[in-house]
N, C-alpha and C positions, 0 to 999 in steps of 0.2 A: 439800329440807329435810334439815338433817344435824344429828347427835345430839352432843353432847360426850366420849360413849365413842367415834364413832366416828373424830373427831381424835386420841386420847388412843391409841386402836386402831394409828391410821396411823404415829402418834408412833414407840409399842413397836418395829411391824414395822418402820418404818426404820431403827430402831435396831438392830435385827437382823442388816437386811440388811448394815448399813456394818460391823458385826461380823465378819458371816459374808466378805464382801469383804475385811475385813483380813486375815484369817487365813486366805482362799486367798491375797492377795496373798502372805504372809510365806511361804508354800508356794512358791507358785510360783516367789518369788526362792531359797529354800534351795532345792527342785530345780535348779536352773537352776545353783547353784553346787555341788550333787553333780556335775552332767553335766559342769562345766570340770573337776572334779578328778577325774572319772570319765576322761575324753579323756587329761589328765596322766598319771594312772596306766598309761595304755596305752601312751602314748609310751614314757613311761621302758623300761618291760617289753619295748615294742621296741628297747630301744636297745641294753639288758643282754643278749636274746638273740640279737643280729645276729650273723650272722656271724664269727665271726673267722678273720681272714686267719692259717693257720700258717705257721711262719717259714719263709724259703727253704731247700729244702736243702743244705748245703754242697755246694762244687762238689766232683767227683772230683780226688783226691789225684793229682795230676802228680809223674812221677818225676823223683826229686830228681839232683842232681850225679853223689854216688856209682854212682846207676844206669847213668845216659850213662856214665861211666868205667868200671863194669863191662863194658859191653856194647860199648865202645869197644873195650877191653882186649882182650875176646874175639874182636874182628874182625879186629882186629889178628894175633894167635894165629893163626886159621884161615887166613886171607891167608899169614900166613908159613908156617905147615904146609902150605900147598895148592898155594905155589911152589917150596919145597923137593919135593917130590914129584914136580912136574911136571919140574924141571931138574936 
């Protein structure tokens, strides 16, 4: 035997329930796209603090022309001083 309130009862409460189910479902999709743009934000954050590679350092400055010729010059110089000397 069942009473007319307690259809009317069952009515309510499923109304309820498919309420209460929508408004975890909308929950649960907005969580779910916190967490994709939660994951985005981190990426990115990793991207901005990767490493960066500093630039090569220049290579060492090789002596130029004038040097070899300097130093040519002076071997030159000592060579001839150091024959005259000897002869």
């Amino acid at each position: 035997m069942s009473y007319r309130d307690d259809d009317a009862a069952r009515a309510t409460r499923a109304t309820e329930l498919i309420d209460e189910i929508a408004r975890l479902e909308k929950a649960k999709l907005a969580a779910s796209a916190a967490d994709q743009r939660l994951e985005t934000a981190k990426r990115e954050l990793s991207e901005i603090h990767a490493p960066v590679s500093l630039p090569a350092p220049p290579p060492e400055a090789r002596p130029g022309l004038v040097v070899h010729l300097l130093v040519f010059g002076a071997t030159a110089a000592a060579t001839c001083v150091g024959y005259s000397l000897l002869f």
